[in-house]
C-alpha positions in Angstrom: 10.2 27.7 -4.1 10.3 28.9 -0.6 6.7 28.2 -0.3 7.5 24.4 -1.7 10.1 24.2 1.4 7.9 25.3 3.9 5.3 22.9 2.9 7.5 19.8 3.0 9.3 21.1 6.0 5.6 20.7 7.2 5.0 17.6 6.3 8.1 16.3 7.2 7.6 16.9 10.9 4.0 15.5 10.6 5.3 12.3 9.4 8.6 11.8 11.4 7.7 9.0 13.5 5.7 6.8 11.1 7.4 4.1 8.9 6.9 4.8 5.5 7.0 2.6 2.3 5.8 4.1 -0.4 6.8 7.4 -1.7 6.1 11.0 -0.5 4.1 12.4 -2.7 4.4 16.2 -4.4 0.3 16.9 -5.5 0.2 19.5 -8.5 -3.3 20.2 -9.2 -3.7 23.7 -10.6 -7.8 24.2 -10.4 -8.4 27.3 -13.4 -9.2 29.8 -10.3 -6.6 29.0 -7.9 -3.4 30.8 -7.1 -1.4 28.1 -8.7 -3.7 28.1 -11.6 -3.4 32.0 -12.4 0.5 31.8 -11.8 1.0 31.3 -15.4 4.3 29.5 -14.1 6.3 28.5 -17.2 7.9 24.5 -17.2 11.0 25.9 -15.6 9.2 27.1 -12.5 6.7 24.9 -11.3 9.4 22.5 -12.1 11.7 24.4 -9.7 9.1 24.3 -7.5 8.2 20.7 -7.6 12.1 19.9 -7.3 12.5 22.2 -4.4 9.6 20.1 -2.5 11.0 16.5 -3.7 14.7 17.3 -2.6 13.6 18.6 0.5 11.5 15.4 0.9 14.2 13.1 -0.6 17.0 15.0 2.3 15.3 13.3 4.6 15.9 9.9 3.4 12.4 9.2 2.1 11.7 8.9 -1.6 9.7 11.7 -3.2 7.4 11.1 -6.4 5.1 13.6 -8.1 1.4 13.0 -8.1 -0.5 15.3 -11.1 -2.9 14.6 -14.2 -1.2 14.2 -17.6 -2.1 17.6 -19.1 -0.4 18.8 -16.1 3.0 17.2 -16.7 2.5 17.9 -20.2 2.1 21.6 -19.2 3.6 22.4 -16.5 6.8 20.1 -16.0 10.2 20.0 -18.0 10.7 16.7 -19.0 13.9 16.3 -16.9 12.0 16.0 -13.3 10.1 13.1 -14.7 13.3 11.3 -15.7 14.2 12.6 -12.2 11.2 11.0 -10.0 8.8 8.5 -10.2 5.5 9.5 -11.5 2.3 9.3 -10.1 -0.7 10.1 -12.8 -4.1 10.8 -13.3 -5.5 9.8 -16.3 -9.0 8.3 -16.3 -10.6 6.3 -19.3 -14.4 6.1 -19.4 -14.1 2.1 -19.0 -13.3 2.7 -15.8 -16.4 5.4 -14.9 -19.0 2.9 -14.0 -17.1 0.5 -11.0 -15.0 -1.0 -13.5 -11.7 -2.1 -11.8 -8.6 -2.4 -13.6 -7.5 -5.8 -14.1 -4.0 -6.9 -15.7 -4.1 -7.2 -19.6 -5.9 -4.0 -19.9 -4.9 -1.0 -21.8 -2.5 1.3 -20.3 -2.7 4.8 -20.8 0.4 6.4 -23.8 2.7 8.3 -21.9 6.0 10.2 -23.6 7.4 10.1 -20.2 7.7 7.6 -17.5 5.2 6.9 -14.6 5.4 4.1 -11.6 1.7 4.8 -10.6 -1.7 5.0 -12.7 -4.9 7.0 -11.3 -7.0 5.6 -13.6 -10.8 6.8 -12.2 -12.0 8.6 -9.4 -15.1 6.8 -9.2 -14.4 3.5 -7.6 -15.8 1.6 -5.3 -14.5 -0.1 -2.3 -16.7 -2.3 0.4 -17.2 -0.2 3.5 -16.3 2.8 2.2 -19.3 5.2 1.7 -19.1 7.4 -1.9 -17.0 6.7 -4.2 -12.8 6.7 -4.4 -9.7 7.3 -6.2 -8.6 3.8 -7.7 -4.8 3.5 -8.8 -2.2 0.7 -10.1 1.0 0.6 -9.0 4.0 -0.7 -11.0 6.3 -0.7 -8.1 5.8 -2.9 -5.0 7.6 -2.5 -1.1 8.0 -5.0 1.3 9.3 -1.9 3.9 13.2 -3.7 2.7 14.7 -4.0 -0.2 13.4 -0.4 -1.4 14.1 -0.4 -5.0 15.5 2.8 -6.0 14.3 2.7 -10.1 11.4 2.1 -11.5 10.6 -0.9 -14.0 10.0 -0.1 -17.1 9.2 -2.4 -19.9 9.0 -2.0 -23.3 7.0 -4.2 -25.3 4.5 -3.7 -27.5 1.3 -4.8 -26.3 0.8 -7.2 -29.5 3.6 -9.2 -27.6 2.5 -10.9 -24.6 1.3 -13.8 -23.8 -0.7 -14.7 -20.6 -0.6 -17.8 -19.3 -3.2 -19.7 -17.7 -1.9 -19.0 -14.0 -2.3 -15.1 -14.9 1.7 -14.4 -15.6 3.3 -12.8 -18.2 5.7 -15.1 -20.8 8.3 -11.9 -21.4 10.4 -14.7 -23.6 7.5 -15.1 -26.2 
């Protein structure tokens, strides 16, 4: 935990004098080897940990979110700090492998928790960019006013929806 408060203390004064919109993200990527990874942390501490990073963050009047991979949150995270912050997660599906982009009306990935963001390949492709990228979907949207301070979450089974011819969604029908 100490180490979580030094690293957002950190960050914090490297981001002081930009105007930020989006969320401050906490990244939990335990790699097999790595210290994290051998830590055998149980739910209870890396949530700790995360918490103590996303507090700090939030202190400062920014809003925090936590960026891992499902398994991780499966694994490593009680369920209450994902009730607690918006969600960021990985979770690629091999549609999306071969330059595939996202569009609306496809399949989201089955979560038994909430998430506001959606990593769904690492293997995008942007013009001007050399190699490839990390490609997300965002279920949130700021302006840089009017921060919303939940998430939207809707519940509708995706037999349900109709799409209209301008793209939207009828949520009546």
């Amino acid at each position: 935990e100490q180490e979580a408060l030094e690293e957002a203390s950190f960050l914090l004064s490297l981001i002081k004098d930009y105007k930020l919109t989006y969320p401050v993200c906490f990244d939990w990527e335990p790699v097999a080897n790595s210290r994290a990874g051998k830590a055998n942390l149980t739910p209870a501490q890396a949530s700790a940990i995360a918490r103590k990073f996303l507090s700090t963050i939030e202190g400062y009047g920014y809003e925090a979110m936590l960026y891992t991979y499902h398994s991780a949150i499966m694994k490593y995270f009680n369920t209450d700090i994902v009730n607690d912050y918006k969600v960021w997660m990985a979770r690629y599906f091999t549609i999306y492998q071969n330059g595939r982009e996202y569009a609306v009306g496809d399949p989201l990935p089955d979560a038994t928790y909430p998430y506001q963001m959606w990593q769904y390949t690492s293997s995008g492709v942007v013009p001007g960019i050399q190699g490839v990228v990390d490609m997300n979907v965002s279920f949130f949207s700021y302006t840089g006013s009017g921060v919303p301070t939940s998430a939207i979450v809707l519940n509708i089974p995706s037999t349900s929806y109709t799409i209209n011819k301008d793209g939207k969604v009828d949520y009546k029908k």
